[in-house]
C-alpha positions in Angstrom: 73.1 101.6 80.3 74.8 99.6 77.5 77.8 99.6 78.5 80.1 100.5 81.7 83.8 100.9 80.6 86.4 100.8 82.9 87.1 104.1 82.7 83.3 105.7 83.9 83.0 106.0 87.7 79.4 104.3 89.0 76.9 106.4 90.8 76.4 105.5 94.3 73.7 103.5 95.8 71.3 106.3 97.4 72.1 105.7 101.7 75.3 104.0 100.5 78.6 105.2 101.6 80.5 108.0 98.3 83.0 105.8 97.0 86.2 107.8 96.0 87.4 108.8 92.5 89.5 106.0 90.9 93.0 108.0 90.5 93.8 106.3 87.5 90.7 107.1 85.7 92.2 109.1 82.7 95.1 110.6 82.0 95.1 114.0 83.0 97.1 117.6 82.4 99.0 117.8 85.4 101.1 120.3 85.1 98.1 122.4 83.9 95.9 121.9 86.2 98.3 122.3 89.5 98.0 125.7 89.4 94.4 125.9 87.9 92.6 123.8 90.9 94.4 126.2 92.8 92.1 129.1 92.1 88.7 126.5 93.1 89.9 127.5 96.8 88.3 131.0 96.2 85.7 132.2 99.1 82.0 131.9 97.8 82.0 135.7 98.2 84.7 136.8 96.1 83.4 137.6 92.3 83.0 135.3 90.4 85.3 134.8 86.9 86.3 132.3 84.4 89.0 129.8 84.7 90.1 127.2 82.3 92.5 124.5 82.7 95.6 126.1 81.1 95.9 125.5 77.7 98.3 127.4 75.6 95.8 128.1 73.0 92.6 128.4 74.7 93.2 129.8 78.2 89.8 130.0 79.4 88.5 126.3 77.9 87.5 123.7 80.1 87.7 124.0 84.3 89.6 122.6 87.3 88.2 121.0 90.4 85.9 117.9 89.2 86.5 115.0 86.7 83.4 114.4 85.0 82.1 111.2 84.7 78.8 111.3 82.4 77.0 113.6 80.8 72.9 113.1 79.9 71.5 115.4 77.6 67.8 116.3 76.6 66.9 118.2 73.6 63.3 119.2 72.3 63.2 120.6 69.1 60.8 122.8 68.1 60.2 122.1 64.4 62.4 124.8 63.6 66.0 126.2 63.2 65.2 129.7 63.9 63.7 128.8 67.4 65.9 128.0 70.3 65.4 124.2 71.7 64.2 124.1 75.5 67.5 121.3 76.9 67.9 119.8 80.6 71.9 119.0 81.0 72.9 116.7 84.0 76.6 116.3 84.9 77.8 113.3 86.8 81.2 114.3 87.8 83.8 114.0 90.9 85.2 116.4 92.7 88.9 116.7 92.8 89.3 119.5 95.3 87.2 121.5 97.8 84.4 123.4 95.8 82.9 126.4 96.8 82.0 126.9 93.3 81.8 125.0 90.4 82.5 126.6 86.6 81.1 124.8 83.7 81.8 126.4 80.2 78.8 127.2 78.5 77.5 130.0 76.3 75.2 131.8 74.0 72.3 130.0 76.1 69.5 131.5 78.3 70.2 129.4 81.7 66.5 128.9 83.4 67.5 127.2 86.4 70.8 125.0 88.8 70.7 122.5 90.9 73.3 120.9 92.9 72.7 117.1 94.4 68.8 118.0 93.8 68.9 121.5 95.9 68.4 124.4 94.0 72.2 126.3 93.6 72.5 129.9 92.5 74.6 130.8 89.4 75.7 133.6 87.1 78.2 134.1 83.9 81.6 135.1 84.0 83.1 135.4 80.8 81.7 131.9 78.9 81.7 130.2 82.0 78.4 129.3 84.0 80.0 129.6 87.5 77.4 127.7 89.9 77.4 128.2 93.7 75.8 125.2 95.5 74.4 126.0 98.9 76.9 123.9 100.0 80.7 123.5 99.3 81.8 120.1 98.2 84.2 118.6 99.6 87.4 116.8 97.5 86.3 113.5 96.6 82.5 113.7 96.3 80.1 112.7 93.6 78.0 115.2 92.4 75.0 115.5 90.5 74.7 118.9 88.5 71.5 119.9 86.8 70.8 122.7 84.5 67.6 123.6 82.5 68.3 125.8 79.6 67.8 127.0 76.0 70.3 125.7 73.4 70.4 128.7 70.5 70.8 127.3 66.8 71.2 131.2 65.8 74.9 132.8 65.8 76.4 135.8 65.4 79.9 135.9 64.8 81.1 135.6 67.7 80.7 131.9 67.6 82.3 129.3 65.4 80.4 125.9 65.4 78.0 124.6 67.3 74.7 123.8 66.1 75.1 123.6 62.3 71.4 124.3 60.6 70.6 122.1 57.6 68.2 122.3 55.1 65.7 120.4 57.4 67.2 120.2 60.8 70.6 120.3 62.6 73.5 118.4 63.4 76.7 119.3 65.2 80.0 120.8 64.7 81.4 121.5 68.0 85.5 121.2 67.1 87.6 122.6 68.6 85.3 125.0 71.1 82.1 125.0 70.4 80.2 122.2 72.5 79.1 125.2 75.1 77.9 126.8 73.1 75.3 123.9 72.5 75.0 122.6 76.3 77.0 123.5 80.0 80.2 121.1 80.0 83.9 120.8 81.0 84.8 121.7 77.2 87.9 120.0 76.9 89.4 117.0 75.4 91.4 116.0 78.5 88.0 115.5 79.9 85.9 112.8 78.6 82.9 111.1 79.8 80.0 108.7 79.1 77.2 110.5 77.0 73.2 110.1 77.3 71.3 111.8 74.5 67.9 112.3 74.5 65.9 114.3 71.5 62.4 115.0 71.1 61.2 116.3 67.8 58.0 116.5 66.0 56.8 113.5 64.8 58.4 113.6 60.6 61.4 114.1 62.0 64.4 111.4 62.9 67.1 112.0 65.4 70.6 110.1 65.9 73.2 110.7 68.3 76.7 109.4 69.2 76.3 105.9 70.6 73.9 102.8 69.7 70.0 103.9 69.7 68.4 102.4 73.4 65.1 103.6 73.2 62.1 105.2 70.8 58.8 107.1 73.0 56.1 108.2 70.5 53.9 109.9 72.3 51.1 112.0 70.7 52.5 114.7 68.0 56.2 114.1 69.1 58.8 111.2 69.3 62.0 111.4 71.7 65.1 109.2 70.7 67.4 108.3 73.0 71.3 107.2 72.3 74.2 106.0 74.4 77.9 105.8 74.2 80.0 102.6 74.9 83.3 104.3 75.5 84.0 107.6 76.6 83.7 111.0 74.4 85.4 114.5 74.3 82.7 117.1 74.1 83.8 118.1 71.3 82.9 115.3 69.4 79.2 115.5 70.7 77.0 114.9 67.8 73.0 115.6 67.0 71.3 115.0 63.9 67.4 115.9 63.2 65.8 116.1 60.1 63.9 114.6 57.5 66.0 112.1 57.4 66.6 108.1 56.3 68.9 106.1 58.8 70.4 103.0 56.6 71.4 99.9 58.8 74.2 97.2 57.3 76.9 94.7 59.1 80.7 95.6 58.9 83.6 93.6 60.0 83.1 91.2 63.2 79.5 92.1 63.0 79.9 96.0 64.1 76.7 97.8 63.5 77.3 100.8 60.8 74.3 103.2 60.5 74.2 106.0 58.1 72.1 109.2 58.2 71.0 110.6 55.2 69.1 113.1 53.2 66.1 110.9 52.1 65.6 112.4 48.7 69.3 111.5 48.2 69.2 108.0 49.4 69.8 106.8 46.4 72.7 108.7 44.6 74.3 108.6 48.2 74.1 104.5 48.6 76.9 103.6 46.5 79.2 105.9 48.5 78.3 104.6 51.7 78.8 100.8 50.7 82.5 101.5 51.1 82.6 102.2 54.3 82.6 98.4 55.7 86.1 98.0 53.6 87.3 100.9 54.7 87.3 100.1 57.9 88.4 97.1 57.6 91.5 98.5 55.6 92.1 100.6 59.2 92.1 97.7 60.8 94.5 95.6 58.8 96.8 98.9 59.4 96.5 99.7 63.3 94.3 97.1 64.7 90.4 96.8 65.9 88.0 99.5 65.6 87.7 101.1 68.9 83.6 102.5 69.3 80.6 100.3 69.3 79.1 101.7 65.9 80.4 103.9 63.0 78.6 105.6 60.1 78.1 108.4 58.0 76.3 111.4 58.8 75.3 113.2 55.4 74.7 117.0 56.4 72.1 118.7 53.7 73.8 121.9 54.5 77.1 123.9 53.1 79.5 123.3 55.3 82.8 122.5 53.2 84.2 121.0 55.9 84.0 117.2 57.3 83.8 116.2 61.3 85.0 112.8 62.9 82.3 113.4 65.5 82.6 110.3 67.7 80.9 107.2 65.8 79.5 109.5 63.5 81.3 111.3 61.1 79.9 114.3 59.6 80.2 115.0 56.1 78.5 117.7 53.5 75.9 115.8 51.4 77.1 117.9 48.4 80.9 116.2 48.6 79.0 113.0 47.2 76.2 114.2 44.9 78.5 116.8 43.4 81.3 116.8 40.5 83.8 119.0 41.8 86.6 116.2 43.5 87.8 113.0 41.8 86.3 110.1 43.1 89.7 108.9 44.7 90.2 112.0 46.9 86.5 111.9 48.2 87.2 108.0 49.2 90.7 109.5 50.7 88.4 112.1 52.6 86.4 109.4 54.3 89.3 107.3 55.4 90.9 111.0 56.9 87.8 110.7 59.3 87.7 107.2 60.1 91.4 106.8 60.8 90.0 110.2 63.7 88.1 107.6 65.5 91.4 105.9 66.4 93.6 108.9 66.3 91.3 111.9 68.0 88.0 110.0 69.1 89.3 106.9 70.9 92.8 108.6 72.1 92.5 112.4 72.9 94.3 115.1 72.1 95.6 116.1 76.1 95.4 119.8 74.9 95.0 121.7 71.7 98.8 121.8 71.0 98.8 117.9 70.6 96.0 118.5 67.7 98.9 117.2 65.0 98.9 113.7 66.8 95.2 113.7 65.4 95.3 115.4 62.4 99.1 114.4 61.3 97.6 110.8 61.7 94.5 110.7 60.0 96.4 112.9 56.9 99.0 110.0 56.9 96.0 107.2 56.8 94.5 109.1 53.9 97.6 109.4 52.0 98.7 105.7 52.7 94.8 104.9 51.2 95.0 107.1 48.1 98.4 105.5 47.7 97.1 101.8 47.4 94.0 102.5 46.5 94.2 104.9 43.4 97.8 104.5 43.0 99.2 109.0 44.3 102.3 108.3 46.1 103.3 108.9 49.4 106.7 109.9 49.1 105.5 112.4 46.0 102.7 113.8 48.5 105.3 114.2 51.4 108.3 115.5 48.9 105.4 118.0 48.5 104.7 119.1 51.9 108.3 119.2 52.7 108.8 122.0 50.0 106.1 123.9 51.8 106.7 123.0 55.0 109.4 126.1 56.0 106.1 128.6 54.9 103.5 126.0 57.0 105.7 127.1 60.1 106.6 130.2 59.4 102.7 130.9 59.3 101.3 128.8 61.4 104.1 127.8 63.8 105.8 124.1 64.5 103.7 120.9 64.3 103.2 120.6 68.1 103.4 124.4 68.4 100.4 125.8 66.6 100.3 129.9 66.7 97.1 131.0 69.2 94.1 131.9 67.0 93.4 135.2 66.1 90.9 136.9 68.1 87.2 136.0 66.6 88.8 133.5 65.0 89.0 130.3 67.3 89.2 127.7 64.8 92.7 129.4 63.3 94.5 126.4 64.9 93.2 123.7 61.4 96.1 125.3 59.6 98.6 123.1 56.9 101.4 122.4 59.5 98.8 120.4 62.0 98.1 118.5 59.0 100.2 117.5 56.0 102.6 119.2 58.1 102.3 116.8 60.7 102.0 113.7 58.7 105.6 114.9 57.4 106.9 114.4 60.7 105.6 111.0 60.7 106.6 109.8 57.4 110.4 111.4 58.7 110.0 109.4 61.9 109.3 106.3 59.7 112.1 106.8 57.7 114.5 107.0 61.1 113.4 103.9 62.6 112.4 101.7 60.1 108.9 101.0 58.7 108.3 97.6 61.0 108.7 100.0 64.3 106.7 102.9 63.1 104.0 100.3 62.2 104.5 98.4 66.1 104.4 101.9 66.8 100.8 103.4 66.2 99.3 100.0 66.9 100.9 100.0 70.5 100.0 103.7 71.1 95.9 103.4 70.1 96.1 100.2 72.0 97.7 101.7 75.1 95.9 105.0 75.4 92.4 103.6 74.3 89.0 105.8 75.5 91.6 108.4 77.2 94.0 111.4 76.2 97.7 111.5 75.4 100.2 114.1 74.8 103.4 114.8 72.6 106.1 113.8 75.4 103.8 110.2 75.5 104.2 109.6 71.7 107.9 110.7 71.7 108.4 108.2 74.9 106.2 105.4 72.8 108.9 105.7 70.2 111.3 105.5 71.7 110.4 102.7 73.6 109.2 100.6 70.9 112.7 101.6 68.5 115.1 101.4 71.1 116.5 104.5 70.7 117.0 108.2 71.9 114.8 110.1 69.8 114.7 113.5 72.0 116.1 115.5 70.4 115.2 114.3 66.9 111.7 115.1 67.7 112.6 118.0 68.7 113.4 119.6 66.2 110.4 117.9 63.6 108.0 119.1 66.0 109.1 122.4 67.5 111.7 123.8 65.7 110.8 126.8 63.5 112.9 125.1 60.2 112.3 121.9 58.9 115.0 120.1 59.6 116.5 117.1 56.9 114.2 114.7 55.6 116.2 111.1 56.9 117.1 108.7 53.7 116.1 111.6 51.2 118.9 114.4 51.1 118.3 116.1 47.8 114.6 117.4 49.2 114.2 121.4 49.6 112.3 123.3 51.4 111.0 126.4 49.9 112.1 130.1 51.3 109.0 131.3 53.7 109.7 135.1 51.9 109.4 134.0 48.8 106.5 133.2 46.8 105.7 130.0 45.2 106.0 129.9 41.0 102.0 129.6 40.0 102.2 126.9 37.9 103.6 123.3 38.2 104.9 120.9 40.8 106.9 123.0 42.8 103.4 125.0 42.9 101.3 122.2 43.7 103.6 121.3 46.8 104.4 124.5 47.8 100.2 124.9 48.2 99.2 122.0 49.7 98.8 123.5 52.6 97.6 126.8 52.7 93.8 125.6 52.6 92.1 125.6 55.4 93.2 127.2 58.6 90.5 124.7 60.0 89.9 122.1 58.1 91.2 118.8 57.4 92.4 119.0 53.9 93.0 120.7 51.2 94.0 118.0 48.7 93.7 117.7 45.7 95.3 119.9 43.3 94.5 121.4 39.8 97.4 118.8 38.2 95.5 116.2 40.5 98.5 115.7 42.2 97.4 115.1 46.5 97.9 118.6 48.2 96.1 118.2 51.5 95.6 121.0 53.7 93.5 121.7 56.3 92.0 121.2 59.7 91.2 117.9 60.4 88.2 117.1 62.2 87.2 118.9 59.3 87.5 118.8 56.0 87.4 121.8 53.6 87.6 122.2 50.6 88.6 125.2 47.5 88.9 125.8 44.3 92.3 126.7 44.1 94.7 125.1 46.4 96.3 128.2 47.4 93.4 130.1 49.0 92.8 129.5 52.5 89.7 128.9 53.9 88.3 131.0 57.1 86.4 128.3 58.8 89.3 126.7 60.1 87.4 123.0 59.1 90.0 121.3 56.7 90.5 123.2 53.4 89.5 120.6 50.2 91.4 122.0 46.8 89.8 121.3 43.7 91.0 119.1 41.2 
């Protein structure tokens, strides 16, 4: 192993006593998951069905009873995206109540074969859940080993968003925001994080990179495995995978972090001067919120249309055509990069605790991107955020309050990346800077990456954070930023608007361009850029999309780019 966090539980010493679960191991969902573990009690004989941890906006996504610890995955690719790959997944994880069964969310898969602690277990589907019945029940407290042999399907119909995303010569990953089991059995969740182990074999031609820092290389005959490991602890839904013909480009950033970039190799070339900007970005982050938090970062150049970017844990995916192409200003594509490395902070290295604290990712790496643009190629923040605030009224009335997102549509999962989760959310930070002063917000988000490092948060720990570090009551001021269905008055800055959700934006000027921002990509990250060049960000965040009118919205739910 590289590296054993304090946060990753050991495996016992075979003959050795079980130790017990460390209490304080993450945060968890409490209030969630008291009446989910509830429904673990169930007889081995009753039928089996999904469960799900709670979560307002995806009921049946993740499952109670165990706190997994590591995950290793093995992947052999066939040489081809129209061929499932044959996968072993093996789940370290403890149990937090008495098990008769144990539910592990995973789709879309052929299953070949369970085992429990090395005995064989019997299993079926419920729903997307793999519901495994060991031939024993496990008892609260015990470490247990879960194995499961399976097919992982790179072909979708559309009843899937995400998962493996097929390139022109491979596949990487796009798991956000509930995808990852549709790709391997997992407690798909962000509340639930874990080590990772990745193993891929492939063809020899082929190169593979995974989350982590590369441990090993097998050749052996016509194929070559790879095999990666995390340092810190990862929500599956940043899982990443890339294999393909590809080149992986090594340099040094600040205090000597390794950066490794993945790339098309016919590309190489065009792509290099792009990805020599990383290093200062990151230090740029740094100088803002403190020390990167992974072991590793880089840049993982998809030969595929996606139109959406992914902070996928120390590998952020992005579509090689954002680069090579001529359709954004160079500024907003150096914006787009710093939107997914400010992720690995806000998002990667502290959690999301459920899908309704998404704006505490994406309102944060919106706000780093805007501040970036700002010093960088000189687009205000306060004209930017002016902007979303005329639009914000419709960003609610559409898509619901910051930390209140409306559910997704039915066969539309990722219809949480919506405008208000972005520069919706960052509004709500640039109005909490502007109530407590700029050298509080700023002891503010260094304090909260630094306290809730390689674990998950919630809303009610930010709004306790701030008011802890101001010194003040700020309740029901957050309140009504982040629930309330009107915007409510932008502190320090009376004479700003908000437009009239019935009514329709003019088509042409400012009031246009702000009133837009927005409306891209019910998934994405942002949609920025408008036709004025003014910054009119919308989007999901972990993923970027883009359009070519900043008033469309996208479908993929991945972050919305506008043209300029």
């Amino acid at each position: 192993m590289l590296l054993t966090p304090r946060n990753e539980a050991r495996r016992p010493v075979p003959g050795a006593p079980h130790p017990r679960p460390r209490s304080t191991r993450r945060l968890r969902m409490p209030a969630l998951l008291a009446v989910a573990v509830s429904t673990c009690l169930l007889a081995a004989s009753a039928p089996a069905r999904p469960l799900g941890v709670g979560d307002r906006l995806y009921p049946h996504l993740g499952n109670p009873g165990y706190d997994v610890a590591s995950y290793d995955l093995s992947f052999t690719y066939p040489g081809t995206n129209t061929k499932p790959l044959q996968a072993v997944t093996k789940i370290d994880a403890w149990t937090t109540t008495d098990l008769d069964r144990i539910n592990l969310d995973f789709a879309h898969g052929k299953v070949e074969s369970v085992e429990v602690d090395g005995e064989p277990a019997s299993f079926t589907s419920a729903g997307e859940d793999l519901v495994v019945t060991p031939e024993n029940p496990l008892p609260d407290g015990s470490w247990t080993r879960i194995t499961v042999r399976h097919s992982s399907n790179p072909v979708y119909g559309k009843e899937h968003e995400g998962g493996w995303l097929r390139t022109s010569d491979g596949l990487a990953m796009a798991n956000q925001a509930d995808a990852a089991h549709v790709v391997f059995p997992c407690n798909d969740h962000p509340s639930d994080k874990a080590m990772f182990t990745i193993r891929v074999t492939a063809p020899n031609g082929y190169t593979a990179v995974a989350n982590g820092l590369r441990t090993d290389v097998d050749r052996s005959g016509k194929t070559t495995t790879w095999t990666y490991r995390t340092g810190h602890p990862m929500a599956t839904e940043l899982a990443q995978v890339s294999i393909g013909r590809s080149t992986v480009l090594h340099r040094t950033g600040p205090h000597g972090l390794p950066i490794r970039d993945v790339v098309p190799t016919e590309h190489r070339e065009r792509l290099e001067p792009w990805l020599e900007k990383t290093a200062g970005q990151i230090s740029w982050m740094e100088g803002k919120i403190g020390r990167y938090p992974f072991e590793t970062y880089g840049l993982l150049m998809a030969d595929a249309a996606t139109g959406f970017e992914l902070e996928t844990q120390t590998l952020s995916l992005f579509e090689r055509e954002l680069f090579t192409g001529t359709t954004f200003p160079k500024w907003y594509v150096e914006s787009i990069m710093v939107h997914e490395l400010a992720h690995q902070w806000f998002g990667d290295s502290v959690s999301p605790r459920t899908w309704s604290d998404l704006w505490l990712s994406e309102g944060h790496a919106t706000w780093y991107e805007a501040l970036y643009a700002a010093e960088k190629a000189g687009k205000p923040v306060e004209a930017r955020m002016k902007a979303a605030y005329a639009a914000s009224d419709r960003w609610r009335a559409a898509g619901g309050p910051p930390a209140a997102p409306k559910k997704p549509e039915a066969g539309k999962k990722n219809g949480i990346f919506r405008p208000n989760v972005y520069d919706g959310a960052a509004l709500v930070l640039y109005a909490l800077r502007q109530e407590i002063g700029r050298t509080a917000f700023e002891n503010l988000e260094r304090e909260w990456v630094s306290r809730h490092q390689d674990g998950s948060a919630s809303t009610a720990d930010f709004i306790a954070l701030a008011e802890e570090i101001s010194g003040r009551h700020l309740d029901g001021f957050m309140q009504a930023w982040l629930y309330g269905e009107k915007t409510p008055p932008m502190p320090g800055q009376p004479e700003w608007k908000a437009a009239d959700p019935e009514k329709q934006p003019a088509r042409g000027g400012k009031a246009a361009a702000a009133a837009k921002a927005g409306k891209a990509a019910k998934a994405g990250k942002a949609a920025r850029a408008g036709k004025t060049g003014k910054t009119v960000k919308t989007g999901k965040s972990g993923r970027t999309g883009r359009t070519t009118e900043p008033a469309k919205t996208t479908t993929a739910g991945k972050v919305a780019r506008s043209a300029k």
